[in-house]
Every structure is written in C-alpha cells, then in structure tokens.
C-alpha positions, 0 to 999 in steps of 0.5 A: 724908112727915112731919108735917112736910112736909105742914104746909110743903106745906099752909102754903106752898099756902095762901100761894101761892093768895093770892098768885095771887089778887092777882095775878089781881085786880091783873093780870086784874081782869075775869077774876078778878072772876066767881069771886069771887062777886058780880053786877055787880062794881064799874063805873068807878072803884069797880073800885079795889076790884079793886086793894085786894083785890089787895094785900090777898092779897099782903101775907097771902101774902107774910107766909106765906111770910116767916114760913115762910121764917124757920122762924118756924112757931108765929107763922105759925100764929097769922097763919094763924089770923087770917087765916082771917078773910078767906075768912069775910068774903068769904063774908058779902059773898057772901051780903049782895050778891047772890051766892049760897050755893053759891059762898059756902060752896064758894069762901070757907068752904071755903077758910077750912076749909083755911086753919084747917086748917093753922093748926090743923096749925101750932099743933100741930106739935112742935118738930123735934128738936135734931140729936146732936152727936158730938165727935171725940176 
C-alpha cells in the first residue's frame, strides 16, 4: 500500500466520520448527544443547536469528499488543516461547560490529531507521476 492509498483512506475516513456525526445529530439528536461531551444537552427549542451541529458536519464532510472527489488533493489538505479548528473548538466547549477532560482530549483533541494528521499527509504528498506515453510507429 502506497503513500498514497492511505492518504485516500485516511482523507476519506475523516470525511465519512463527519458525515455519520451529522447524520447521527440530525437523525439521533438524543443519542448522539451524550458523547459529545457536555451535561445536560440543550432542552426545548435550544435542541436547534442539535441541528446546526448536524449541518455543519455535513458541509465539512461533504467538502472532503468534493475536494477528493475532483483529485483537488493539495486544496483539501489546506481545508483539512482548517478544519482541524472544529474538534479544537469542541474540546474547549467541553471544558467551559461542564464536560470533562477526559472526554475533551480523547473525543475532540484526538480527533483533531488525526484530522491534522492527514493534513499534514495531504500537504506533504508528491504529485503522482505523468504516465509514459509510448507512439506507435
């Protein structure tokens, strides 16, 4: 396995676990809701906030897989580098509401370690080499 592939991999695990916690938030709110982190979630209509999280990991997900998708690697791993931010965010909502530590740096800052990671991976990469062209005489 190449470099290569487990940059895809890595990318593409990165963007699908967004994706599966909007979904999760959108579809689950009340069971998504403990993992995140912070006790008592939102009550009555400020659960909307369950909506907005759900969203928000769908449009970073789904710009992984655009980005990948258009083999614009270089430019998602600028995004990717950005959106290191989130999980970092989240860890610090963790810790100022009650959450704790623990969960702050093994949810969110690990996450945002293997977020960085594949930033990191992407901005790294060397440009695939040109295939040979052979003419026929």
């Amino acid at each position: 396995m190449t470099r290569r592939h487990i940059t895809t991999a890595l990318a593409a695990l990165t963007g699908a676990t967004v994706l599966f916690f909007g979904l999760n938030f959108l579809l689950n709110p009340g069971g998504a809701a403990p993992g995140f982190g912070i006790d008592p979630w939102p009550q009555g209509n400020a659960g909307g906030y369950y909506v907005v999280k759900g969203f928000r990991d769908l449009a970073l997900g789904g710009t992984v897989f655009l980005l990948l998708g258009l083999g614009q690697r270089r430019v998602l791993g600028w995004v990717v580098l950005i959106d290191a931010i989130v999980p970092l965010g989240d860890a610090l909502a963790v810790v100022t509401h009650g959450g704790s530590v623990a969960t702050a740096l093994g949810v969110h800052v690990s996450a945002a370690l293997i977020v960085l990671l594949s930033a990191v991976l992407l901005l790294t990469e060397t440009a695939a080499a040109p295939a040979a062209v052979t003419v026929a005489e």
